[in-house]
Every structure is written in C-alpha cells, then in structure tokens.
PADO-110198 format. One record per atom (N, C-alpha, C, O): x, y, z; atom name; residue in three letters; residue number from 1. Coordinates in nm, 3 decimals, always signed. Each point is the difference from the previous one (the first is absolute). Example, Ala and Ser with C-alpha at 12.3 -4.5 7.8 and 13.67 -1.06 7.14 Angstrom:
<recs>
@c1=+1.319	c2=-0.569	c3=+0.780	a=N	r=ALA	k=1
@c1=-0.089	c2=+0.119	c3=+0.000	a=CA	r=ALA	k=1
@c1=+0.090	c2=+0.120	c3=+0.000	a=C	r=ALA	k=1
@c1=+0.104	c2=-0.002	c3=+0.066	a=O	r=ALA	k=1
@c1=-0.139	c2=+0.107	c3=-0.138	a=N	r=SER	k=2
@c1=+0.082	c2=+0.119	c3=+0.006	a=CA	r=SER	k=2
@c1=-0.077	c2=+0.109	c3=+0.073	a=C	r=SER	k=2
@c1=+0.051	c2=+0.111	c3=+0.017	a=O	r=SER	k=2
</recs>
This chain:
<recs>
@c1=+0.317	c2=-0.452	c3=+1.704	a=N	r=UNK	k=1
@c1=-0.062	c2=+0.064	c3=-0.114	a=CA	r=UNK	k=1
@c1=-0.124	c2=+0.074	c3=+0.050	a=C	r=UNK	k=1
@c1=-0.087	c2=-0.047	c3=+0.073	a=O	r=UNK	k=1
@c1=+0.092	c2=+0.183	c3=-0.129	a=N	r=UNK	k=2
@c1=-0.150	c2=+0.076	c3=+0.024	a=CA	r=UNK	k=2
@c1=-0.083	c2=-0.067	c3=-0.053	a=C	r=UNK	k=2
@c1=+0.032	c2=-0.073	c3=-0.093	a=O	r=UNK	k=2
@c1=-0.197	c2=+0.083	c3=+0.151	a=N	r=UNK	k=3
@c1=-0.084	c2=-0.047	c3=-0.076	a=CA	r=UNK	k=3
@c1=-0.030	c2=+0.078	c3=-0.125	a=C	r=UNK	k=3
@c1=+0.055	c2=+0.108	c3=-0.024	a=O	r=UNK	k=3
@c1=-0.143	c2=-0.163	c3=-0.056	a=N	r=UNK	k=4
@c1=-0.005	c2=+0.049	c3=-0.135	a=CA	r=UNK	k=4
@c1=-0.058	c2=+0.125	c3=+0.009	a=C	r=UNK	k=4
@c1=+0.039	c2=+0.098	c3=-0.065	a=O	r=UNK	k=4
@c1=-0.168	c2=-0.098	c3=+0.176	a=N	r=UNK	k=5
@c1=-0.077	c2=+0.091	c3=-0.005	a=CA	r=UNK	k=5
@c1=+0.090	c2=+0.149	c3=+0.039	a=C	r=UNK	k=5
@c1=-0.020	c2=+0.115	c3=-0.038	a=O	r=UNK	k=5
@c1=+0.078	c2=-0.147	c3=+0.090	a=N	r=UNK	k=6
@c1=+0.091	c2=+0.118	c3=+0.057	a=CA	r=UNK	k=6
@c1=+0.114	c2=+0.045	c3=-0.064	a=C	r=UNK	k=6
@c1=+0.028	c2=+0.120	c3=+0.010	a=O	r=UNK	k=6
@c1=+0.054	c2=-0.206	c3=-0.083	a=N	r=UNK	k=7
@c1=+0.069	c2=+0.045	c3=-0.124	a=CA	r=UNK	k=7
@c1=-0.067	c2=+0.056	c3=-0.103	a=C	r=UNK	k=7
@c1=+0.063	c2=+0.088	c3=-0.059	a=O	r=UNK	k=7
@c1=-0.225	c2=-0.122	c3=+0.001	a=N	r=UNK	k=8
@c1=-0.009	c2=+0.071	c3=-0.096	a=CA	r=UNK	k=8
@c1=-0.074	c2=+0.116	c3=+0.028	a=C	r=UNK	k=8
@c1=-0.057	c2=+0.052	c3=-0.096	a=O	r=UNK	k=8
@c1=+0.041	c2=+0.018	c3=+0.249	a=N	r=UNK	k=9
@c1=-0.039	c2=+0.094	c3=+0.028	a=CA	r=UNK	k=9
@c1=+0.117	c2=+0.095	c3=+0.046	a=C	r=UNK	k=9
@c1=-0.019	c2=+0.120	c3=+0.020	a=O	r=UNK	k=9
@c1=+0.175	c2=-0.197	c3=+0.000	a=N	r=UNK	k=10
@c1=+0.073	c2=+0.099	c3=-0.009	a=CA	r=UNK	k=10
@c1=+0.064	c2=+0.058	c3=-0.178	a=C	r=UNK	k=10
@c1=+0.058	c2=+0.102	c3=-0.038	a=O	r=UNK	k=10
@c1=-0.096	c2=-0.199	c3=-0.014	a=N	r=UNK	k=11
@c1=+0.062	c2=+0.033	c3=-0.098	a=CA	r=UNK	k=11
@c1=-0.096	c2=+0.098	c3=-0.089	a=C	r=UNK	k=11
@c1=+0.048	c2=+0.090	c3=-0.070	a=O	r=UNK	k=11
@c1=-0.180	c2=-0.115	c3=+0.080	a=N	r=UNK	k=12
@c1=-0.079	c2=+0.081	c3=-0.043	a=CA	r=UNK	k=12
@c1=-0.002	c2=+0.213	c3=+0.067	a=C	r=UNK	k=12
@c1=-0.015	c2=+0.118	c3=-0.034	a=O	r=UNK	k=12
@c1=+0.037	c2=-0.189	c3=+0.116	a=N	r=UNK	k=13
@c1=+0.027	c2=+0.141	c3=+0.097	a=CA	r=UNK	k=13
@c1=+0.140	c2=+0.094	c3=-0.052	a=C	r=UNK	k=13
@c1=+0.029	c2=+0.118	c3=+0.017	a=O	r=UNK	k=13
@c1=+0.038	c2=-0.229	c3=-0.086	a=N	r=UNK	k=14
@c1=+0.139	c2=+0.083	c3=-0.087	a=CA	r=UNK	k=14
@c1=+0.001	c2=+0.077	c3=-0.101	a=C	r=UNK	k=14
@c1=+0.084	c2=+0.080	c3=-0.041	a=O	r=UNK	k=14
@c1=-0.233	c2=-0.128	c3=-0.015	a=N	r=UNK	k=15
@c1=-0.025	c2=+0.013	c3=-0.150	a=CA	r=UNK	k=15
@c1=-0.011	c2=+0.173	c3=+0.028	a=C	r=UNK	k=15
@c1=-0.015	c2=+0.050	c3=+0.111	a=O	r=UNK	k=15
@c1=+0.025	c2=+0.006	c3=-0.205	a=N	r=UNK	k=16
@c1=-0.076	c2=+0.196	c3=+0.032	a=CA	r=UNK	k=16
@c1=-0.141	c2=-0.009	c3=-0.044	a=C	r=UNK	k=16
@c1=-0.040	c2=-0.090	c3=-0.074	a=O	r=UNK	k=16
@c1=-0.026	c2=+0.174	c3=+0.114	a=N	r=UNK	k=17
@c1=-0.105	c2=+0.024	c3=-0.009	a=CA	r=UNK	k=17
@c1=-0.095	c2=+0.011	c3=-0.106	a=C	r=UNK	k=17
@c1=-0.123	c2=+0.002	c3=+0.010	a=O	r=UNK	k=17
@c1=+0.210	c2=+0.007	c3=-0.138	a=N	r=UNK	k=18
@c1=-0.016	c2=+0.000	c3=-0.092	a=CA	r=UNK	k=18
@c1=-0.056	c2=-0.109	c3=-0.109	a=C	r=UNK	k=18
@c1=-0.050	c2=+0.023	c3=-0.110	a=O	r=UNK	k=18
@c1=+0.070	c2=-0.132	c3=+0.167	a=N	r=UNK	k=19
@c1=+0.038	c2=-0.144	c3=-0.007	a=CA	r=UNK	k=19
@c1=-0.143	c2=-0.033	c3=-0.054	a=C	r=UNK	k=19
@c1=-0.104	c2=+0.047	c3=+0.046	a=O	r=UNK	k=19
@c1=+0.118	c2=-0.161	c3=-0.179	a=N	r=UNK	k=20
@c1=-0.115	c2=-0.012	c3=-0.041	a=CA	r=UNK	k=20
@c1=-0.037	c2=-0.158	c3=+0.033	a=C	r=UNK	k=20
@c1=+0.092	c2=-0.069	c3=+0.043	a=O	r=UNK	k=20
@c1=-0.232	c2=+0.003	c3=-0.063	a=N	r=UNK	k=21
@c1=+0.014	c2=-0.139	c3=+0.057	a=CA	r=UNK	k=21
@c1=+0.073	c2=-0.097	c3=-0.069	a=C	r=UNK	k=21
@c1=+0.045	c2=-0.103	c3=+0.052	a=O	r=UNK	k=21
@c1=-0.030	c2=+0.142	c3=-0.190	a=N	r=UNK	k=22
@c1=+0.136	c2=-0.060	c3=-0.071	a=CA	r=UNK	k=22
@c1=+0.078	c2=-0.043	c3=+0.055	a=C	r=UNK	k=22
@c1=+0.008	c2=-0.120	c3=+0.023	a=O	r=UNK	k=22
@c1=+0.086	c2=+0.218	c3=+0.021	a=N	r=UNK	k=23
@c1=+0.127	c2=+0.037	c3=+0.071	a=CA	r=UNK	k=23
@c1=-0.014	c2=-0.055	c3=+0.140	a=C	r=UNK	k=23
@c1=+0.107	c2=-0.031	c3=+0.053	a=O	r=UNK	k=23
@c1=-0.204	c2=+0.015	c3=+0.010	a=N	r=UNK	k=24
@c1=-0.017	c2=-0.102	c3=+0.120	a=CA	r=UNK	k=24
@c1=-0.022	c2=-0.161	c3=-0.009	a=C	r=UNK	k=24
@c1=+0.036	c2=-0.089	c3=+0.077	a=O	r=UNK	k=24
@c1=-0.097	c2=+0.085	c3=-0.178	a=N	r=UNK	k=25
@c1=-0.035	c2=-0.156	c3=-0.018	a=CA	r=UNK	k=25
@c1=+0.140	c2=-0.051	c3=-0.016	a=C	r=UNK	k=25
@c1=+0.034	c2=-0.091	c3=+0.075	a=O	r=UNK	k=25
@c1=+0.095	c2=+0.159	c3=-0.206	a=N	r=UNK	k=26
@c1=+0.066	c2=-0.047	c3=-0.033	a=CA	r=UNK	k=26
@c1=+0.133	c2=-0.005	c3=+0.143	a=C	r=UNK	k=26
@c1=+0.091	c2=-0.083	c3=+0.006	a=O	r=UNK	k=26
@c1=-0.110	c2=+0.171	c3=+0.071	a=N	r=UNK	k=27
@c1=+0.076	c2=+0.003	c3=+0.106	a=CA	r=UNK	k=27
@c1=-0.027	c2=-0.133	c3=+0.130	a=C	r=UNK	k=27
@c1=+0.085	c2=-0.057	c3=+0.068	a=O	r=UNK	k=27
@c1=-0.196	c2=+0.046	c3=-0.070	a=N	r=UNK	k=28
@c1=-0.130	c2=-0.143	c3=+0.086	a=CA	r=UNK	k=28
@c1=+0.070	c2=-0.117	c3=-0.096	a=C	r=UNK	k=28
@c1=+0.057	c2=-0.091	c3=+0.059	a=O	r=UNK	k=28
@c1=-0.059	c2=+0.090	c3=-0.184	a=N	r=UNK	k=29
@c1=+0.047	c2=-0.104	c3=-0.070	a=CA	r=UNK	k=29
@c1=+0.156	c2=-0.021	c3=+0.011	a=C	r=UNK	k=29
@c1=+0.053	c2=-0.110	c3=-0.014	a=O	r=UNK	k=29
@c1=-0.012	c2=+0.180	c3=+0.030	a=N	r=UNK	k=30
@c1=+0.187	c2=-0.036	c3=+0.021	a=CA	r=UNK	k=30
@c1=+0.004	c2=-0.051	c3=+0.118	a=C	r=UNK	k=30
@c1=+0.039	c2=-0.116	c3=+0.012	a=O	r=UNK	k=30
@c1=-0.079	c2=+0.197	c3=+0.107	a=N	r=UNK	k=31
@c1=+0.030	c2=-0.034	c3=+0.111	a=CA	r=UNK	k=31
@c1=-0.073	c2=-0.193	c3=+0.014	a=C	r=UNK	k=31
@c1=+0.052	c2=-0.094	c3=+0.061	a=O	r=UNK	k=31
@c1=-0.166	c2=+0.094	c3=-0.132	a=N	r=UNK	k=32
@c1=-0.050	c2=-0.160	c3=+0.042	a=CA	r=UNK	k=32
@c1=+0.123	c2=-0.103	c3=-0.098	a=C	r=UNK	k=32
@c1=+0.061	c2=-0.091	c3=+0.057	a=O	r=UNK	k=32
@c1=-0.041	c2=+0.117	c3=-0.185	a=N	r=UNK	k=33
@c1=+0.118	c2=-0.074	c3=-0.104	a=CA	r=UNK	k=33
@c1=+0.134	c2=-0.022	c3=+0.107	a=C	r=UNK	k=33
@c1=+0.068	c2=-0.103	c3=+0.004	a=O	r=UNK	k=33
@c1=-0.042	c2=+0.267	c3=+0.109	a=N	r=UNK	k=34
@c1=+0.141	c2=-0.037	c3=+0.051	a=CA	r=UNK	k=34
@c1=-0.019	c2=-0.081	c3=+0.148	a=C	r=UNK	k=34
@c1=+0.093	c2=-0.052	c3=+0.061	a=O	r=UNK	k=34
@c1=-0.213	c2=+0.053	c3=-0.025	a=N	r=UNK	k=35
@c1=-0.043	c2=-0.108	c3=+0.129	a=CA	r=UNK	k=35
@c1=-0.013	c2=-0.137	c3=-0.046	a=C	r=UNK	k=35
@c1=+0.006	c2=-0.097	c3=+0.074	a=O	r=UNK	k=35
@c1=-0.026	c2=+0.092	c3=-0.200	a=N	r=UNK	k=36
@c1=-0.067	c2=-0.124	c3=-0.046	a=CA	r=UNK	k=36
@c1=+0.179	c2=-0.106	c3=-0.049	a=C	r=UNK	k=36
@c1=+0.020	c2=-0.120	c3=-0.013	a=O	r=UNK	k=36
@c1=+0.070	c2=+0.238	c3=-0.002	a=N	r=UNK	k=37
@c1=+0.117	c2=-0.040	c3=-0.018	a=CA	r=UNK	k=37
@c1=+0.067	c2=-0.047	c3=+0.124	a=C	r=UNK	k=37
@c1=+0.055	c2=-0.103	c3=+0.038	a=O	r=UNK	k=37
@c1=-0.079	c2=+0.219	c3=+0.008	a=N	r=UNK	k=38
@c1=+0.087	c2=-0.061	c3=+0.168	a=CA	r=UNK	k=38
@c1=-0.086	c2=-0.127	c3=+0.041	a=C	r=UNK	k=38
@c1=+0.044	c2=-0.040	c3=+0.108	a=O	r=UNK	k=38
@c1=-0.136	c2=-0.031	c3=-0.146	a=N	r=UNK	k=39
@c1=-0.067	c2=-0.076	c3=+0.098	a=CA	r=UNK	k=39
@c1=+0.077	c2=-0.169	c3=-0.110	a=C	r=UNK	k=39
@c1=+0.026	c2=-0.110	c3=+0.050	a=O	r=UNK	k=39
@c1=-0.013	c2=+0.141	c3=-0.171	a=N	r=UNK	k=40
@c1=+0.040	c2=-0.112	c3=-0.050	a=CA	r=UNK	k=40
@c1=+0.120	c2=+0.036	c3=+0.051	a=C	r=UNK	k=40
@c1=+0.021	c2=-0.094	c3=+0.077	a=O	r=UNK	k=40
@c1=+0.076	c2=+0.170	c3=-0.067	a=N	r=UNK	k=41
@c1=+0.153	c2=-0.033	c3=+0.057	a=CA	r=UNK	k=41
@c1=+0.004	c2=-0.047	c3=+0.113	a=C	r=UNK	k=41
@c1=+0.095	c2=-0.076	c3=+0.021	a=O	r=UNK	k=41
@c1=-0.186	c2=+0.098	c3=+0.086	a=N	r=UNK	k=42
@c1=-0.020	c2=-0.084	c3=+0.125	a=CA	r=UNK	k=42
@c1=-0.027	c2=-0.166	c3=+0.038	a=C	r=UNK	k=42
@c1=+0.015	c2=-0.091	c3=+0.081	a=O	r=UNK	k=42
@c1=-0.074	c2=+0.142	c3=-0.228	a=N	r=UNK	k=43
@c1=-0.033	c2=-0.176	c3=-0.018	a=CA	r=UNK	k=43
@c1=+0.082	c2=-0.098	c3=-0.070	a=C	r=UNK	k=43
@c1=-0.009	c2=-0.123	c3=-0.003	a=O	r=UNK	k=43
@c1=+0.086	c2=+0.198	c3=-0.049	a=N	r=UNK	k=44
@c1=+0.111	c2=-0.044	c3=-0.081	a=CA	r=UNK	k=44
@c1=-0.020	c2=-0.063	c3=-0.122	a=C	r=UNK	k=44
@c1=+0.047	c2=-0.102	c3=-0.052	a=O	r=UNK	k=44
@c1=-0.186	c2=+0.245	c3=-0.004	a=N	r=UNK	k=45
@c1=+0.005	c2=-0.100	c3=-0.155	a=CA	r=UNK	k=45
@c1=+0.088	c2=+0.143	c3=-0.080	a=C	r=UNK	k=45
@c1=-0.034	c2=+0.116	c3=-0.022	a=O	r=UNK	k=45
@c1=+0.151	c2=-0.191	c3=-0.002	a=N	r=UNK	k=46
@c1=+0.122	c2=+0.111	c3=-0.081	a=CA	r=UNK	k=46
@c1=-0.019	c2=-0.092	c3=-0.161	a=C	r=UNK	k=46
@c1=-0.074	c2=-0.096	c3=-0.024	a=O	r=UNK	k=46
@c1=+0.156	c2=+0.157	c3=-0.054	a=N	r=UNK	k=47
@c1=+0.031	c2=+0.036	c3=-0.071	a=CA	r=UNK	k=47
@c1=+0.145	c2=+0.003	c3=-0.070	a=C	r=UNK	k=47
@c1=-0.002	c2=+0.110	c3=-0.057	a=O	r=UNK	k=47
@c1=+0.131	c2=-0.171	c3=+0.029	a=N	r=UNK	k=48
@c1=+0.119	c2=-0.001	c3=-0.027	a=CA	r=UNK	k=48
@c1=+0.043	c2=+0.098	c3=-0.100	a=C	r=UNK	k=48
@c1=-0.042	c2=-0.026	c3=-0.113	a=O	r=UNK	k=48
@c1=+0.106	c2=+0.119	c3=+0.121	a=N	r=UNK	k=49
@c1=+0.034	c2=+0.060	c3=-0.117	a=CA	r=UNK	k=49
@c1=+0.055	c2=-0.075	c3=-0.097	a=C	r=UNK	k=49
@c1=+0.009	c2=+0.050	c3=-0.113	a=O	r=UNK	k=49
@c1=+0.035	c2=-0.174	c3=+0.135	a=N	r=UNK	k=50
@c1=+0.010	c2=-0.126	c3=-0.139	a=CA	r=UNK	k=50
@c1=-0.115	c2=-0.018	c3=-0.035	a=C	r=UNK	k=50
@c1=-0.032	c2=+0.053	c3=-0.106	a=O	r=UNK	k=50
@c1=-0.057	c2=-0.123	c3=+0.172	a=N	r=UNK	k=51
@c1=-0.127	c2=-0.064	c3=-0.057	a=CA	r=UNK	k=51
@c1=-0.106	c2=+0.111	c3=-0.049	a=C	r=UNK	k=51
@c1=-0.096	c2=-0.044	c3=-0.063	a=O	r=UNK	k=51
@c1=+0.103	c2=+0.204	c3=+0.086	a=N	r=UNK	k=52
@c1=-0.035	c2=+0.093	c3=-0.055	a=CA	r=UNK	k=52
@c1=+0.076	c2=+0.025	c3=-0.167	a=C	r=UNK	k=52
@c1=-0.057	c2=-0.017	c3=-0.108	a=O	r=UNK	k=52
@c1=+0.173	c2=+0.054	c3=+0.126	a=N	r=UNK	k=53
@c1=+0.080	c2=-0.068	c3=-0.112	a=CA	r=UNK	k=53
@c1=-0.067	c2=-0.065	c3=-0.137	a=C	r=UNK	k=53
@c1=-0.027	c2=+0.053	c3=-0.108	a=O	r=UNK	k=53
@c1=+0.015	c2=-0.174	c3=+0.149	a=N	r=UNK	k=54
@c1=-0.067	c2=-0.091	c3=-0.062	a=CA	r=UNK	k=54
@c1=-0.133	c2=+0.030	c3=-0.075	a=C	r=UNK	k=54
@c1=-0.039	c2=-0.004	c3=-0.117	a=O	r=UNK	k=54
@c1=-0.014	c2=+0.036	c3=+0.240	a=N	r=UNK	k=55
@c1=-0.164	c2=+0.007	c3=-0.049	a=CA	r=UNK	k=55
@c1=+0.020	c2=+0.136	c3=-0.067	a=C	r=UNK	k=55
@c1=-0.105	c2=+0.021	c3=-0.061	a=O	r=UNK	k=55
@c1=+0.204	c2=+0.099	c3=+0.038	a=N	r=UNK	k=56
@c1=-0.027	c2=+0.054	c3=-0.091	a=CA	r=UNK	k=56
@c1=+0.070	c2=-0.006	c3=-0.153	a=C	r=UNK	k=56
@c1=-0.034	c2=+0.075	c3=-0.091	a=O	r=UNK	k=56
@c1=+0.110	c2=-0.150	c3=+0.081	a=N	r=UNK	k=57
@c1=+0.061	c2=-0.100	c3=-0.113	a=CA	r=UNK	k=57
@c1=-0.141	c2=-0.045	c3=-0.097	a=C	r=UNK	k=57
@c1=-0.009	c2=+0.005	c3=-0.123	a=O	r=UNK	k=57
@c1=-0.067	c2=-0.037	c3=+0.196	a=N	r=UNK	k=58
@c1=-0.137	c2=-0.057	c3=-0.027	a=CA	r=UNK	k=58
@c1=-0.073	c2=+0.058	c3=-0.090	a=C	r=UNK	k=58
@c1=-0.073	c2=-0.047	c3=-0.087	a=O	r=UNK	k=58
@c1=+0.102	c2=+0.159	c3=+0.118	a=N	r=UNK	k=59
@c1=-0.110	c2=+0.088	c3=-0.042	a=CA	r=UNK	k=59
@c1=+0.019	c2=+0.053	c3=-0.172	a=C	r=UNK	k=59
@c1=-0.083	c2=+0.075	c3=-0.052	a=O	r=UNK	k=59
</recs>
C-alpha cells in the first residue's frame, strides 16, 4: 500500500485546476473511508451479507 501522504498527493494532482477546497477535502475523505476499509478487511472485521440482512430488517 502507498503511503497516505502520497496517494493523496496523487490524487489531488488529478483533480483540474479548477478544483475548489470542497472538491478536495471530499476527495482526502474517500480516499481515508476506502483505506480505513481495506484495513478492517485485513483484519478481518467483515460483515455477512446475512447478518447485514438482518440488521436492516431492523430498521
């Protein structure tokens, strides 16, 4: 895995020029939600699409 610092300077670098800090924060914010995902699948805290299921029965 790239470090963070360097993913969100490539990804920022994608943005056009145009790009407002909005539009960067919310791009900084996905990328940390989809690291923060891969790091619980590593760890193996999942999720069952049954026991998801469920908990939205719940609702």
């Amino acid at each position: 895995m790239i470090p963070a610092k360097q993913e969100a300077l490539e990804s920022i670098r994608k943005l056009p020029d145009d790009a407002d800090m909005e539009e960067i924060m919310y791009r900084l914010y996905v990328i940390d939600k989809i690291r923060k995902g891969q790091d619980a699948v590593n760890q193996g805290q999942l999720t069952t699409s049954e026991a998801l299921m469920r908990e939205i029965e719940k609702w």
